[in-house]
C-alpha positions as CSV (number, residue, x, y, z in Angstrom):
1,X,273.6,16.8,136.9
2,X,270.0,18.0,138.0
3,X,270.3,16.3,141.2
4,X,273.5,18.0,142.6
5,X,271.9,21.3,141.0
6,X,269.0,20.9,143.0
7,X,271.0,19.7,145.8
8,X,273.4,22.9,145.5
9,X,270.0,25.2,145.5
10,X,268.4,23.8,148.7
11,X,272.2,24.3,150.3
12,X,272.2,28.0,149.2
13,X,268.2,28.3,150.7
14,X,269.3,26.4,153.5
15,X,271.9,29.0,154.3
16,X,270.2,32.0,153.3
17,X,267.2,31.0,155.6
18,X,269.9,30.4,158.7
19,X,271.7,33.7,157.6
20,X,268.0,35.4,158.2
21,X,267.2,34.6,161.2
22,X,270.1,36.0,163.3
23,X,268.8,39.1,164.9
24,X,270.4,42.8,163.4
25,X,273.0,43.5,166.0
26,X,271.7,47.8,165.7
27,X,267.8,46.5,166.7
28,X,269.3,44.4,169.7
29,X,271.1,47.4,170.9
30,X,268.7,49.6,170.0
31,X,265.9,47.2,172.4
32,X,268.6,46.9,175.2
33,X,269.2,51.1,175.0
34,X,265.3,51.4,175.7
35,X,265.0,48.9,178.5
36,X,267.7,51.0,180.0
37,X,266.4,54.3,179.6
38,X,262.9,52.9,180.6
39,X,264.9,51.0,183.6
40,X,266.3,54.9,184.5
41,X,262.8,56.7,183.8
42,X,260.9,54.2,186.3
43,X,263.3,54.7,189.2
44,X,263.0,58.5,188.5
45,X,259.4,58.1,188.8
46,X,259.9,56.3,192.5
47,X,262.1,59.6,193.2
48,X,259.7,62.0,192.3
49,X,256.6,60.3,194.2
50,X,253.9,62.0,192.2
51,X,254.2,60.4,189.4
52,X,252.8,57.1,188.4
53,X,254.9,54.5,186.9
54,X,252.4,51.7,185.4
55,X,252.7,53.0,182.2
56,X,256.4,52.8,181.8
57,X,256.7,49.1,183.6
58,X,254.1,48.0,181.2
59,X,256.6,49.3,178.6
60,X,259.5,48.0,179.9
61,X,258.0,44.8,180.3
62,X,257.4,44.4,176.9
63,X,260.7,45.9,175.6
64,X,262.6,42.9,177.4
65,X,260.2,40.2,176.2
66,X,261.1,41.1,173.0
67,X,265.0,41.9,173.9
68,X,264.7,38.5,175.3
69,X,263.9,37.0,172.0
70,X,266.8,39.1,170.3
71,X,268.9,38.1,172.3
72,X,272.5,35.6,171.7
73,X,274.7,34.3,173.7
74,X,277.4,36.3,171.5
75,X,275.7,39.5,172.1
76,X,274.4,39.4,175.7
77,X,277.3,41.0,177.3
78,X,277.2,43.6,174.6
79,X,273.3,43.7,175.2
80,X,273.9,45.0,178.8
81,X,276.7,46.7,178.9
82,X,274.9,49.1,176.1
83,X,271.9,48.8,178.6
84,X,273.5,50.3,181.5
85,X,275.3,52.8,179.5
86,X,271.6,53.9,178.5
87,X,270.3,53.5,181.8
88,X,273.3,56.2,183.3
89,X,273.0,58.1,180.3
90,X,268.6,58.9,180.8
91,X,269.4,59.6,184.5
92,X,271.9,62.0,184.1
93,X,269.5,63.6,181.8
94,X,266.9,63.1,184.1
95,X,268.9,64.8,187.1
96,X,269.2,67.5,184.9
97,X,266.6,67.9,184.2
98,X,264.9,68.0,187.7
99,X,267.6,69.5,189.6
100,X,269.4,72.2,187.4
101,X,269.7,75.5,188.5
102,X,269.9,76.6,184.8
103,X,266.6,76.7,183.1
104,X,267.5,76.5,179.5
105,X,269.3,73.1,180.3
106,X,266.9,71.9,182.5
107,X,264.1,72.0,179.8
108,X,266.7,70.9,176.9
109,X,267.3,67.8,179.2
110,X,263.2,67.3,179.7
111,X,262.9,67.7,176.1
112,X,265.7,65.1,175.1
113,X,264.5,62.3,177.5
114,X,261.7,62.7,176.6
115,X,262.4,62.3,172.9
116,X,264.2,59.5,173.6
117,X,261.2,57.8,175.5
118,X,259.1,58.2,172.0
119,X,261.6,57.0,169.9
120,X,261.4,53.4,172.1
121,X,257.5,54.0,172.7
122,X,257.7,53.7,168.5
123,X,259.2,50.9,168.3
124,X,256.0,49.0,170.6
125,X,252.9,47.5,168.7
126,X,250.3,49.9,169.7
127,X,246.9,48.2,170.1
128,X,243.9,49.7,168.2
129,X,241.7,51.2,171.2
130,X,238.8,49.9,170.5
131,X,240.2,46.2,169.9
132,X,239.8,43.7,172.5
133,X,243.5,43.2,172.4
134,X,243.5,46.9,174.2
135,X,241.2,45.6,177.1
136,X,243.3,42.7,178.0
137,X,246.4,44.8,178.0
138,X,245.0,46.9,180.2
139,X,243.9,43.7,182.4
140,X,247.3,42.7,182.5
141,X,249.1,46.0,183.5
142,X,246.6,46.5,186.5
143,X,248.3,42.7,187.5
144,X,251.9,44.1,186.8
145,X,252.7,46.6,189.6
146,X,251.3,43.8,191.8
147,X,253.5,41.4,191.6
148,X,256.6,44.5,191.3
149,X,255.6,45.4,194.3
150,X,255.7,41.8,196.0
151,X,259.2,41.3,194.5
152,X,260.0,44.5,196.0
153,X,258.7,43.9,199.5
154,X,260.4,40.2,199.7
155,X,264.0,41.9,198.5
């Protein structure tokens, strides 16, 4: 009897441990919402010319490396679909923001983007700044917009 009880235990771990390593369905959609907005907030940021955008690429970039390793096959249609419906959703905000003729809902649109932008900025490790890690971040997002705007010149 002990050896089918401690075969029935390591069955129950066994499923437990596969059971925990499925992603939670809210975090994936909650990572593909902010690639979106971020997606919508860069090409804003090519509209409006003085701004610069290396910040939020850098941002982006990290928010799909880790959508990337959220993501199932199940889910992925799910995953963009809730990604461009974020992506529309920031824009329209943005738009409103920039181009209303009423004031009170231009700066209510500002303010929600823009609260929207923090909640996803949150959920980014934020390096220490006096930690090597922060150089070498900063290393590699002087290389990002290089090779952006290479893949943007070849399209």
């Amino acid at each position: 009897m002990g050896v089918l009880k401690t075969f029935g235990y390591a069955a129950l771990l066994t499923c437990f441990a596969a059971t925990a390593a499925k992603p939670e369905p809210d975090l994936l959609l909650r990572v593909a919402s902010c690639v979106g907005r971020l997606s919508a907030q860069i090409e804003h940021h090519w509209l409006m010319s003085d701004q610069p955008t290396t910040i939020v690429e850098t941002q982006r970039a990290h928010m799909l490396d880790i959508l990337d390793a959220l993501i199932t096959a199940e889910m992925a249609t799910r995953a963009l679909a809730n990604r461009i419906d974020a992506k529309m959703a920031h824009a329209s905000l943005l738009t409103q923001a920039a181009f209303s003729n009423d004031k009170r809902r231009a700066i209510w649109a500002e303010k929600r983007a823009h609260q929207e932008l923090e909640l996803c900025s949150l959920m980014l490790p934020q390096p220490v700044e006096d930690s090597p890690v922060a150089a070498e971040t900063d290393r590699v997002s002087a290389i990002e917009p290089v090779n952006q705007e290479t893949w943007r010149a070849s399209q």
